[in-house]
LUMMARLUM-135334 format. One record per residue (C-alpha): residue number from 0; x, y, z. Coordinates in Angstrom, 1 decimal, m for minus. Layout:
BEGIN
[NUM [X Y Z]];
...
***
This chain:
BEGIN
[0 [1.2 11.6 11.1]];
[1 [m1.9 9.5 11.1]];
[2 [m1.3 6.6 9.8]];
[3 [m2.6 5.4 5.6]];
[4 [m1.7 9.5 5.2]];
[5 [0.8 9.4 2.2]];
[6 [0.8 13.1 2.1]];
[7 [0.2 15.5 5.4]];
[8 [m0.2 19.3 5.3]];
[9 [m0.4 20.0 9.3]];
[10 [m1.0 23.9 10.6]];
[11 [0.1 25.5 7.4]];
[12 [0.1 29.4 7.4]];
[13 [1.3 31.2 4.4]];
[14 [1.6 35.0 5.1]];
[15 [2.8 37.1 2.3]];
[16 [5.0 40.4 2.6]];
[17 [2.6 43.2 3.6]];
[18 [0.6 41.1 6.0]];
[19 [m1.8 39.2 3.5]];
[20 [m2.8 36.1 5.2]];
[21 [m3.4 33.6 2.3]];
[22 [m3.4 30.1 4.2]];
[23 [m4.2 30.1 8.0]];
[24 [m3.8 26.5 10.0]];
[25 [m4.4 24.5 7.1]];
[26 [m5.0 21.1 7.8]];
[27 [m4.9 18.5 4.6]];
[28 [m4.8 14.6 5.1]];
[29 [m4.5 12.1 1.9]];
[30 [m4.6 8.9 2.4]];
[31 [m2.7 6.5 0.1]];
[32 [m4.4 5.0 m3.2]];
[33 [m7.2 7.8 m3.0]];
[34 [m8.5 11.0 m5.1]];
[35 [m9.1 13.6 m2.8]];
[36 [m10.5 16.3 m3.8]];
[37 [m9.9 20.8 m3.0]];
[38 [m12.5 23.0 m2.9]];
[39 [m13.2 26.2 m2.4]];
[40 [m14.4 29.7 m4.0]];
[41 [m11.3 31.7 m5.2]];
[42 [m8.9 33.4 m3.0]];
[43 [m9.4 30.5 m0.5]];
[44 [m6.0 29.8 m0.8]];
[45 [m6.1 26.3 m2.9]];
[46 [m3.4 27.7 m5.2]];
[47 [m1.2 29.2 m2.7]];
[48 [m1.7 25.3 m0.4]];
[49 [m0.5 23.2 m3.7]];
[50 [2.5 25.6 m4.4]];
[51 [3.8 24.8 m0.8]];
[52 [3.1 21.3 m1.1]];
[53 [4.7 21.3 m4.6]];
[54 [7.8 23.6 m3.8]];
[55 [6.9 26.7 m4.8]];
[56 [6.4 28.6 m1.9]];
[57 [7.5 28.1 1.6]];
[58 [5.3 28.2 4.5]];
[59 [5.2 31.0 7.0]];
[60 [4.5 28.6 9.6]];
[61 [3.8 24.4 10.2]];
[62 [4.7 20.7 8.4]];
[63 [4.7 18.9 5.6]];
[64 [4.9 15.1 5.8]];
[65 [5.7 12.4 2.7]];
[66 [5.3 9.0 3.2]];
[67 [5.4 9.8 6.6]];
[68 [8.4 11.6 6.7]];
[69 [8.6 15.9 7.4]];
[70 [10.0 17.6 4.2]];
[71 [11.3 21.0 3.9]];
[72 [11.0 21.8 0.0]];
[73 [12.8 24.7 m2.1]];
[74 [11.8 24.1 m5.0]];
[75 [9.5 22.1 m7.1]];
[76 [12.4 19.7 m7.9]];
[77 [12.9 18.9 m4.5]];
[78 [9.1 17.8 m4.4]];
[79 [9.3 15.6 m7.7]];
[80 [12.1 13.8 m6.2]];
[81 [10.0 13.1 m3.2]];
[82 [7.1 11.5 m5.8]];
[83 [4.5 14.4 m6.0]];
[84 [3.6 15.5 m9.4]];
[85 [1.9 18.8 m10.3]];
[86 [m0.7 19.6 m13.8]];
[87 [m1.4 23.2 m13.7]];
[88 [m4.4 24.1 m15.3]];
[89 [m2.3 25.6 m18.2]];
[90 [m0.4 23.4 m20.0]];
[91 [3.4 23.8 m19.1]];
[92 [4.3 22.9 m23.2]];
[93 [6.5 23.8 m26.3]];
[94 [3.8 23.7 m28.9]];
[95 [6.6 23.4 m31.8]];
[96 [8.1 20.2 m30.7]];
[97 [6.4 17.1 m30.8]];
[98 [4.7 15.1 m28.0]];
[99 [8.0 13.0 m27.2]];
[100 [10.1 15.8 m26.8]];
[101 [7.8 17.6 m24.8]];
[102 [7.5 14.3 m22.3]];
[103 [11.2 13.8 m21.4]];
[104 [12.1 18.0 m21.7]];
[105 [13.9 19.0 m18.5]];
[106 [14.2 14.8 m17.6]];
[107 [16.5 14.1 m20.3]];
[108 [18.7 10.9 m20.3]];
[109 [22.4 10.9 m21.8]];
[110 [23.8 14.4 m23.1]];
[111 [21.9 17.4 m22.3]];
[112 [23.3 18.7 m25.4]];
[113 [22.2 16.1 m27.7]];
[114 [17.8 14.7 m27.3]];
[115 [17.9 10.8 m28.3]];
[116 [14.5 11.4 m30.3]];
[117 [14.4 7.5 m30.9]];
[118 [14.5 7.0 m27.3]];
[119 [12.0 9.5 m26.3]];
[120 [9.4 8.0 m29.2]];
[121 [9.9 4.9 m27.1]];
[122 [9.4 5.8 m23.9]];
[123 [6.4 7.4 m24.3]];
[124 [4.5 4.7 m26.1]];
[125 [5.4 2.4 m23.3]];
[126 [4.7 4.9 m20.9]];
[127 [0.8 5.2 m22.8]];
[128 [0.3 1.8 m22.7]];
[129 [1.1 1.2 m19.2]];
[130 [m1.2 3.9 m17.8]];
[131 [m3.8 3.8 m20.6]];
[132 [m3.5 7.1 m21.8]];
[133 [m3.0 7.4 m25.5]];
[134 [m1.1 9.9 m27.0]];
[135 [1.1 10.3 m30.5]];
[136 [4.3 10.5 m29.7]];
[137 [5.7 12.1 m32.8]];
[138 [2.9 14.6 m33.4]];
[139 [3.7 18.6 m32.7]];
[140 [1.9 19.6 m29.6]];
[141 [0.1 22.7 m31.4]];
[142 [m1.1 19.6 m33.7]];
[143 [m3.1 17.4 m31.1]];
[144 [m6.0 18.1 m29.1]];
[145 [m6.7 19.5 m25.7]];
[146 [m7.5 15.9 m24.4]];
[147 [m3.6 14.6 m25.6]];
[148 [m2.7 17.5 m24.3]];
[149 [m4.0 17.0 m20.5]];
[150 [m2.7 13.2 m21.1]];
[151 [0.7 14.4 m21.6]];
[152 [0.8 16.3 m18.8]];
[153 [m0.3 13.7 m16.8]];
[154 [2.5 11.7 m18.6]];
[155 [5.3 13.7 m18.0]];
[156 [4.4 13.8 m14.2]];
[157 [4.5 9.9 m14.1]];
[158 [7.6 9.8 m16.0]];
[159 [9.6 11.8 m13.5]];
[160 [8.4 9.2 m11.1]];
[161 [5.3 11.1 m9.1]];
[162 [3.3 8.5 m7.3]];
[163 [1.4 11.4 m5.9]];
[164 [m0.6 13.9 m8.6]];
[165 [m1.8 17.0 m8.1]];
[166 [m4.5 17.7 m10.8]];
[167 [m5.7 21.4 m11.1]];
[168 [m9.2 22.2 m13.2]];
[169 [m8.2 18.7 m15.4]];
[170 [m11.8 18.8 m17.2]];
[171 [m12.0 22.8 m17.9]];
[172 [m11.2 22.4 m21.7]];
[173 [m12.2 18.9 m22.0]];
[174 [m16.1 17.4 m23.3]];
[175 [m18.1 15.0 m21.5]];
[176 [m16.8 12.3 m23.3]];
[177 [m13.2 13.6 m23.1]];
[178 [m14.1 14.1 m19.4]];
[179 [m15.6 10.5 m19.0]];
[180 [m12.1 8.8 m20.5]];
[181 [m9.9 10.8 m18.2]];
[182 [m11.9 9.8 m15.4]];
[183 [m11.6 6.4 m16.2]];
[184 [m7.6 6.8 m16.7]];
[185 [m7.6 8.4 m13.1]];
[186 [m9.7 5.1 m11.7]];
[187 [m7.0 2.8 m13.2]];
[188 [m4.0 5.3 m12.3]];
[189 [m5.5 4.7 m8.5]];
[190 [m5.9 1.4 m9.0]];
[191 [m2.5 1.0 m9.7]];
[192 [m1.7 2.7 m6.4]];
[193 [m1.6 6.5 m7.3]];
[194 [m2.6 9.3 m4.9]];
[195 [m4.7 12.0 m6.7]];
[196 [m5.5 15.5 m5.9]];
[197 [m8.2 16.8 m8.1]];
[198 [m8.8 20.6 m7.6]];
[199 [m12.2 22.0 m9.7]];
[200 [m15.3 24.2 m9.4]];
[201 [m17.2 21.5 m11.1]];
[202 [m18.9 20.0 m7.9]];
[203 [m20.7 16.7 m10.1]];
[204 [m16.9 15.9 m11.3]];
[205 [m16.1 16.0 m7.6]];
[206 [m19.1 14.0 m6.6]];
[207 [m18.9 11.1 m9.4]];
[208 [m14.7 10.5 m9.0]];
[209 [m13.5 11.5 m5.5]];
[210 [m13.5 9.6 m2.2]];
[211 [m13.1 12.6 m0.1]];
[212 [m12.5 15.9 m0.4]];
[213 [m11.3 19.1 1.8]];
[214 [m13.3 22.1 1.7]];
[215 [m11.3 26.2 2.4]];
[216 [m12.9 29.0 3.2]];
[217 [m11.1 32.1 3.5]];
[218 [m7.2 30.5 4.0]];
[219 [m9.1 28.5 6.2]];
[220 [m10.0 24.7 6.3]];
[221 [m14.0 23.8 6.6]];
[222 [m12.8 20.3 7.5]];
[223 [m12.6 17.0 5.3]];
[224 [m15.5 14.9 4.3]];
[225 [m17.0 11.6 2.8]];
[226 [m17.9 12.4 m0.6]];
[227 [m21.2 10.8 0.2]];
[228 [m21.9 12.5 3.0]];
[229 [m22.3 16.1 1.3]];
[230 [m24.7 17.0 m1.9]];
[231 [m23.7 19.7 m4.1]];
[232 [m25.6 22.1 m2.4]];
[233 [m24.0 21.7 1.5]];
[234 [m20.1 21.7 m0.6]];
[235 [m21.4 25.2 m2.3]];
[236 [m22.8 26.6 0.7]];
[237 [m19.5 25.3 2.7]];
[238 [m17.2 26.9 0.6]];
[239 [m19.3 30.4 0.4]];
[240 [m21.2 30.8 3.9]];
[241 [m24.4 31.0 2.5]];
[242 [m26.8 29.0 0.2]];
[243 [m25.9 28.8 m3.4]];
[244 [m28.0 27.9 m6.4]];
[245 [m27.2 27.4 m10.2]];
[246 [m30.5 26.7 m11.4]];
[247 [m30.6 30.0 m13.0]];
[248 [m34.4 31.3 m13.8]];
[249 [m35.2 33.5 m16.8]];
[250 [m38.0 33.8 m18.1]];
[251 [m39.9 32.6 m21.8]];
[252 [m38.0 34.2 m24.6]];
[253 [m39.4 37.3 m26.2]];
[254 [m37.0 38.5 m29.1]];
[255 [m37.5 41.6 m30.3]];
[256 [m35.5 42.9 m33.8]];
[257 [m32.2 41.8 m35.0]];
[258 [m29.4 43.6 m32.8]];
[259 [m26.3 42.0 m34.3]];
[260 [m25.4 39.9 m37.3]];
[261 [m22.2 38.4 m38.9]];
[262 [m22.0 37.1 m42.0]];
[263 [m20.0 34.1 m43.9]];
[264 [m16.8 35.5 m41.9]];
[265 [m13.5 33.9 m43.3]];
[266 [m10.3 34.3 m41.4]];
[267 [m7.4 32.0 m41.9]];
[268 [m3.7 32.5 m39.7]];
[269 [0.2 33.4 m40.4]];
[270 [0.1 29.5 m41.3]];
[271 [m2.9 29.1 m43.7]];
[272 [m5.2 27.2 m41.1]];
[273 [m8.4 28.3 m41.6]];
[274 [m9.7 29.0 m38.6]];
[275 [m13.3 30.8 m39.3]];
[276 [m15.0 28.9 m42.5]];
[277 [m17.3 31.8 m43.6]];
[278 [m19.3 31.5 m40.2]];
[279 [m22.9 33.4 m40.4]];
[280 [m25.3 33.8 m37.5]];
[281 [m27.8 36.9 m36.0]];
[282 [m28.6 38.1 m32.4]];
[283 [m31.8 39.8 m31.4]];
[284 [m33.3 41.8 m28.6]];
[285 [m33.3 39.4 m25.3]];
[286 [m31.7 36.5 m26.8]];
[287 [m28.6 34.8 m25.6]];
[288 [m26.8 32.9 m28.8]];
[289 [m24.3 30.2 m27.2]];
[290 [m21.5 29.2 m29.0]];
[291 [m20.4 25.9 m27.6]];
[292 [m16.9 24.2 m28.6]];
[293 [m13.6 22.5 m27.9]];
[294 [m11.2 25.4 m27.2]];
[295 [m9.6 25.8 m30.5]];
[296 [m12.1 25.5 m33.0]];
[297 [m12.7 28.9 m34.1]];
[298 [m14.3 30.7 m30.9]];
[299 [m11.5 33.1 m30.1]];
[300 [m10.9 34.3 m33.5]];
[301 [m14.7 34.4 m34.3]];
[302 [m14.9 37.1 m30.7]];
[303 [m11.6 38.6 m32.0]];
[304 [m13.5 39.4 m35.6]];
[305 [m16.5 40.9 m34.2]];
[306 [m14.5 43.1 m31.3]];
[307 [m12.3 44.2 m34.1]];
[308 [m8.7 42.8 m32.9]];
[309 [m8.5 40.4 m35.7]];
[310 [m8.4 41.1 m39.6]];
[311 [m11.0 39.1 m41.9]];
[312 [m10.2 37.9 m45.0]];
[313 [m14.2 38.3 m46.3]];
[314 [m17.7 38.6 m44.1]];
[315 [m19.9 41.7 m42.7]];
[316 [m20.1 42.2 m39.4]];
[317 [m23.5 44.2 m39.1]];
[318 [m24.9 45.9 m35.4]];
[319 [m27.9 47.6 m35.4]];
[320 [m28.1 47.9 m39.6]];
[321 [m24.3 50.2 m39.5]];
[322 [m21.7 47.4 m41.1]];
[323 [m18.7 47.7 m38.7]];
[324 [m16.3 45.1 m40.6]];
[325 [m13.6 48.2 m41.4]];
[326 [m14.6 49.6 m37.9]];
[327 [m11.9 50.3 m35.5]];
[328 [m12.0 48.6 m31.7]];
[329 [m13.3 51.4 m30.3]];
[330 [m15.7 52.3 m32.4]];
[331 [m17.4 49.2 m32.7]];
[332 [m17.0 49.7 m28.5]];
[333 [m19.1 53.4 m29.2]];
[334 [m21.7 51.9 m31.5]];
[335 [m22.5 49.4 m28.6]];
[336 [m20.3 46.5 m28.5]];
[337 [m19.1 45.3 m24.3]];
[338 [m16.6 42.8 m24.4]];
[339 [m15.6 40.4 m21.4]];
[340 [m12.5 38.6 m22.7]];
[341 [m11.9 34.7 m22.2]];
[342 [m8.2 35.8 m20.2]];
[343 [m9.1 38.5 m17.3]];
[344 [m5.7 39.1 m16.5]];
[345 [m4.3 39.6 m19.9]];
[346 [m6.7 41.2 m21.9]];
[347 [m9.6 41.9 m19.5]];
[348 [m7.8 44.1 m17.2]];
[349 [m4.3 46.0 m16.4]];
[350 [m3.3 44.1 m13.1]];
[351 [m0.5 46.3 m12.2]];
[352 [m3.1 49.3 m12.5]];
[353 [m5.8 50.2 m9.8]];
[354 [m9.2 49.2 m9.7]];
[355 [m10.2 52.5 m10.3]];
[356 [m8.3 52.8 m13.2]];
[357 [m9.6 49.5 m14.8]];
[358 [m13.2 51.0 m13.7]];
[359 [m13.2 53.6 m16.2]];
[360 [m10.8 52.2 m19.0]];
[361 [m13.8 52.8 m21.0]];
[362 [m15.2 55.9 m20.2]];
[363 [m11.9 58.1 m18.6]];
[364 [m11.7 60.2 m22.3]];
[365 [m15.7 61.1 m22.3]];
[366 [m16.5 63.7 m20.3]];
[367 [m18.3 61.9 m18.1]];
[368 [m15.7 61.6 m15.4]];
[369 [m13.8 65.1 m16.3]];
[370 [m14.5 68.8 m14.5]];
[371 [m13.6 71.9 m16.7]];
[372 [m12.1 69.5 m18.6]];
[373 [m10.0 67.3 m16.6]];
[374 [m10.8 64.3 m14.6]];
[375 [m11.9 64.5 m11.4]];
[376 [m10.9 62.5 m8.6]];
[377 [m13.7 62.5 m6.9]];
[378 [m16.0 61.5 m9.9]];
[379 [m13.5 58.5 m11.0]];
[380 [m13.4 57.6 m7.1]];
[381 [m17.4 58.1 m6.7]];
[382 [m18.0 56.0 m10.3]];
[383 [m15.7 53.0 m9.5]];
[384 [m16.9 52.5 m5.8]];
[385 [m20.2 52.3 m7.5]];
[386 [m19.3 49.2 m9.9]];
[387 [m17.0 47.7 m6.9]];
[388 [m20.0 48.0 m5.2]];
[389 [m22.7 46.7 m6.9]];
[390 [m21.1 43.8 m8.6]];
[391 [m20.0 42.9 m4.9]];
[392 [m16.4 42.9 m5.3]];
[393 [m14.3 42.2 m2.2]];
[394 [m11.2 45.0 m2.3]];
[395 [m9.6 47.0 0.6]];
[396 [m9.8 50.0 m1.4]];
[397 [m10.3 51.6 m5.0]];
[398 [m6.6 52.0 m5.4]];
[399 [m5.4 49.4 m4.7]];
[400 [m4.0 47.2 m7.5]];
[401 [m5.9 44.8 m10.0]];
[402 [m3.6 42.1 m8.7]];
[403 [m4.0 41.9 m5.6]];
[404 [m7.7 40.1 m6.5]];
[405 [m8.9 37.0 m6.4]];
[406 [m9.3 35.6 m9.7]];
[407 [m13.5 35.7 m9.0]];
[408 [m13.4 39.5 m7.6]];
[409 [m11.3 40.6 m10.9]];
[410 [m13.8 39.0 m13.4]];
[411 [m17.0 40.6 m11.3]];
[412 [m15.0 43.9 m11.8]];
[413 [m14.8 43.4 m15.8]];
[414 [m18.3 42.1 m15.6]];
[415 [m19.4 45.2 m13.9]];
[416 [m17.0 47.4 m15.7]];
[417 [m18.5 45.9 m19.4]];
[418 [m22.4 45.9 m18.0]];
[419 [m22.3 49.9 m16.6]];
[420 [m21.4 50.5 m20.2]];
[421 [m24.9 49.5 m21.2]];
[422 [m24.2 48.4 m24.8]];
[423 [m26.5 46.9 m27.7]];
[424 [m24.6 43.7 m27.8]];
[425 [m22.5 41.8 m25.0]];
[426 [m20.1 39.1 m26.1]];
[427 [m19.4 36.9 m22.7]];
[428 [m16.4 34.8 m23.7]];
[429 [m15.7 32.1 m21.0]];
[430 [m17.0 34.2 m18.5]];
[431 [m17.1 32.0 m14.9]];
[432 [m13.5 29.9 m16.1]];
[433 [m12.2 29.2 m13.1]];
[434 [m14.0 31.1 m10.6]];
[435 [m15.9 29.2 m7.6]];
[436 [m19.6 28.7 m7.3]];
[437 [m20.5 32.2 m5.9]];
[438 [m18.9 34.2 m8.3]];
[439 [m20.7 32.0 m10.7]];
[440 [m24.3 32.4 m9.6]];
[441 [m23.7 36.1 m9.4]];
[442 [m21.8 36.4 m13.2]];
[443 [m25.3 34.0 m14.3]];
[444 [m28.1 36.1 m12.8]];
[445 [m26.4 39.2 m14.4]];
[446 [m26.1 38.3 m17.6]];
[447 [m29.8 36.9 m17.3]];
[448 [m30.9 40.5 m16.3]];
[449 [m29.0 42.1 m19.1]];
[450 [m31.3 39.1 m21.2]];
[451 [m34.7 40.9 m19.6]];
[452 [m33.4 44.4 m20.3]];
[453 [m33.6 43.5 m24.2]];
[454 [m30.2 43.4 m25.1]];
[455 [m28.5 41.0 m27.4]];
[456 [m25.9 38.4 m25.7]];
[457 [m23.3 36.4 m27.3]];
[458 [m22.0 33.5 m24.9]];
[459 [m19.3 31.7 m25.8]];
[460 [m18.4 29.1 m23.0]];
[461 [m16.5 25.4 m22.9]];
[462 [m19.0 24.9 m19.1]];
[463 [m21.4 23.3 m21.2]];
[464 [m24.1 23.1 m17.9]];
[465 [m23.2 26.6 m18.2]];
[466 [m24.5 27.2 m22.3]];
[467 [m27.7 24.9 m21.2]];
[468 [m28.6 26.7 m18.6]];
[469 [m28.3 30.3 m20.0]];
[470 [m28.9 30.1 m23.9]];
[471 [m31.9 30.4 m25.9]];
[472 [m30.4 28.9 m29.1]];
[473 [m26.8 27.2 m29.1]];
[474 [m24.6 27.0 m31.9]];
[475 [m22.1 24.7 m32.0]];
[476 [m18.3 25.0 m33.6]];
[477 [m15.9 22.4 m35.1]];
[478 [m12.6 23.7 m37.1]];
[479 [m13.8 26.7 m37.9]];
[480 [m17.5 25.9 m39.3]];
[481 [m20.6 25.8 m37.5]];
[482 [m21.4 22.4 m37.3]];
[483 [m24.9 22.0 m34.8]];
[484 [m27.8 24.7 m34.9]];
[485 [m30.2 23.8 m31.5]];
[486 [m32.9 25.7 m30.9]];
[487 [m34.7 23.5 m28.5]];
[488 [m32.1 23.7 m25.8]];
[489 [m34.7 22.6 m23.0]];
[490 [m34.5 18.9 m24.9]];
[491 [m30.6 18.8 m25.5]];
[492 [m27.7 17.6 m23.3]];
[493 [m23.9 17.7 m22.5]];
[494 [m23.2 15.2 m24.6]];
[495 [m25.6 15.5 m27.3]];
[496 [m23.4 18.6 m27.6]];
[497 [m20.2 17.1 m26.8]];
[498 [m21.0 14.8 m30.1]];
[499 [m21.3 17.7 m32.0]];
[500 [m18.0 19.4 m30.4]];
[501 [m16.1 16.3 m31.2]];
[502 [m16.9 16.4 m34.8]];
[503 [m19.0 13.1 m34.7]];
[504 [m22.8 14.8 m35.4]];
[505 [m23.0 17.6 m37.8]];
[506 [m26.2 19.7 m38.7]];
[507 [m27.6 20.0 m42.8]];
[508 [m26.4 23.4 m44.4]];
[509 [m30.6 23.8 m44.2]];
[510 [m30.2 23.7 m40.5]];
[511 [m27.8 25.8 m39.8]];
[512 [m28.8 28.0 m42.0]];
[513 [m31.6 28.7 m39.4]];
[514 [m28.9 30.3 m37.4]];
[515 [m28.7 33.2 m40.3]];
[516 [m31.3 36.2 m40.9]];
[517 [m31.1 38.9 m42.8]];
***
């Protein structure tokens, strides 16, 4: 093992039953008191690397070394008692029990049977002061931001002793300036002699914190580099093969009539929260509306209302003049509405089910795909090769399952899926979370070609580079209300947004009400 390594991932191969080769001589070298950070498009194999190196999974083949020692690990435990800790990019919480609880859950001292609640309220705030990162130890976790959220995590790793984290997407709910602090609790956490791994898509985060970073390519390692040895562009075009760009190009808007409107929508949950504080806005022709946000504030529920999965309590939801608000899911989805939901695998697709069959989820009862009035194989295998095809989806074959897809290659399917169905209005909800820079450009220059084609595009994102650089007029959302109304996007940034998101800058009731037309 060289020697300043504190962790070592030498050779690793990671075949899974049936021959899929997800990691293939992997090679990962972190030195001690660094952030280092993993890239790579989706289906690389980042995820499958950290779950070896956290316990997870076992490698098919080659070493891990600790501190300069070989480890064998069976489970996660086994890595946390060797000092690594892991934040997956979804919070591992109990949102009913407060943050104190949630930090010493599974780590308990004294009787498993009995939680010494005075004792956890003190251990966390000394644990917050010593690493700088704030939190309320006797708030309920569904109470406190996304921020304290991340923090705890970060918390509960450090508590269980890892002198080694292992960060994954930290900043993908997060604002600049919730970004900004958690970069400067990272500095001080290596200051103080912690290892960082920082996995993300977002190539400026990895250029402004990391020292060095490893690049995959297909299970396979592109080498390790200086930070400042690579711009964004030569990390993008290592991780894909090919150059990359995100400076999407669209051209000067030209609305034509009003598509889609909602208007003063009020919902409120099971608990009495309300969550959309009669909201009112309107879509035309070849305009993309961004709704921009902290994840939380009223985005879901406002796509929910206007897909029809969620009951208002008062509004109209209007598209092209017929008022929909009674309107079934699938007629609103006839009348013209696509839909490409914020969670792919839970809502955007059946993953157990074959790409065929989430091809035509929306057209298999027509009888567009049917012969003397049963489907045809041949049609549904003909129609989804087409989509697979053209939204350049890597698969084996059409029936092959959902799952067996790369988190990138399952959202271009929904993309192309949602697109083919060439409706009025298409609501983009978080629609390049998590996928790697290729999947991205090609997501962006569709949804710019479904702009030119005249229809009416609702983009609600938390990439706010991503809302910039695709929106004609942004709205922004705080607890339920629309809060900012920008129509000169050209002149705004990430964190005159972020300002706005954070509930700092708000918008006169005669500026937002720009964002409303009969």
């Amino acid at each position: 093992m060289e020697q300043g390594n504190i962790l070592e991932a030498r050779n690793i191969t990671k075949v899974y039953p049936g021959g899929v080769v997800a990691n293939h001589n992997v090679n990962l070298s972190v030195k001690k008191g660094e952030i280092h950070a993993l890239v790579g498009e989706n289906g690389a194999g980042k995820s499958t690397l950290m779950k070896m190196l956290f316990g997870m999974l076992a490698p098919t083949e080659g070493q891990i070394f600790v501190d300069g020692k070989e480890v064998h690990f069976t489970s996660s435990g086994d890595a946390i008692a060797a000092g690594l800790g892991m934040v997956h990019q979804h919070f591992m919480q109990v949102p009913s029990m407060t943050v104190a609880e949630n930090l010493i859950l599974g780590a308990e001292t004294g009787s498993p049977f009995k939680v010494d609640r005075k004792k956890a309220v003190e251990i966390t705030r000394e644990l917050s002061e010593r690493y700088n990162l704030k939190v309320e130890a006797e708030e309920k976790v569904e109470d406190i931001s996304l921020a304290m959220r991340q923090k705890l995590e970060i918390l509960k790793a450090l508590y269980r002793g890892a002198h080694i984290l292992i960060l994954d997407e930290p900043t993908a709910v997060l604002t600049p300036q919730e970004t900004e602090e958690l970069f400067e609790q990272l500095l001080l956490l290596k200051e103080s002699g912690h290892t960082i791994i920082f996995i993300s898509h977002k190539l400026n985060e990895v250029k402004a914190l990391c020292n060095r970073m490893t690049i995959l390519r297909d299970g396979k390692t592109m080498g390790t580099y200086e930070i400042s040895d690579l711009d964004e562009h030569e990390i993008s075009r290592l991780m894909v093969g090919r150059e990359v760009s995100l400076d999407i190009e669209k051209a000067e808007a030209d609305f034509g009539k009003t598509v889609f409107s909602v208007k003063d929508l009020v919902y409120a949950d099971q608990f009495g929260k309300t969550r959309l504080d009669h909201v009112s806005f309107s879509i035309k022709e070849g305009q993309i509306l961004g709704i921009a946000g902290i994840d939380g504030n009223g985005q879901s529920e406002l796509v929910e209302a206007i897909v029809g999965t969620l009951k208002l309590q008062g509004g109209q939801v209007r598209l092209n003049g017929e008022d929909l608000t009674g309107a079934s899911v699938l007629k609103r989805q006839e009348a013209g509405i696509s839909h490409v939901s914020e969670d792919r695998m839970r809502y955007g697709s059946a993953p157990k089910l074959s790409l065929e069959d989430n091809a035509i989820s929306k057209v298999y009862y027509t009888g567009q795909l049917k012969s003397r009035g049963l489907i045809d194989s041949k049609k549904v295998n003909g129609f989804a090769n087409r989509i697979l095809k053209e939204f350049l989806v890597k698969y084996d074959n059409s029936k092959q399952s959902v799952s067996e897809l790369s988190g990138g290659n399952v959202q271009k399917l929904i993309v192309g899926r949602e697109f083919d169905y060439d409706p009025d209005l298409l609501i983009m909800n978080q629609p390049t979370r998590g996928i790697d820079v290729g999947a991205i450009e090609f997501i962006r220059k569709k949804i710019v070609d479904m702009r030119a084609r005249k229809k009416a595009i609702l983009l609600v994102s938390a990439d706010l580079s991503e809302i910039l650089s695709l929106s004609d007029t942004i709205l922004v959302m705080h607890e339920g209300r629309i809060v900012g109304h920008i129509s000169d996007v050209k002149n705004t940034s990430e964190n005159d947004l972020g300002l706005y998101m954070l509930g700092v800058k708000e918008d006169s009731k005669e500026q937002i009400g720009g964002a409303y037309c009969e």
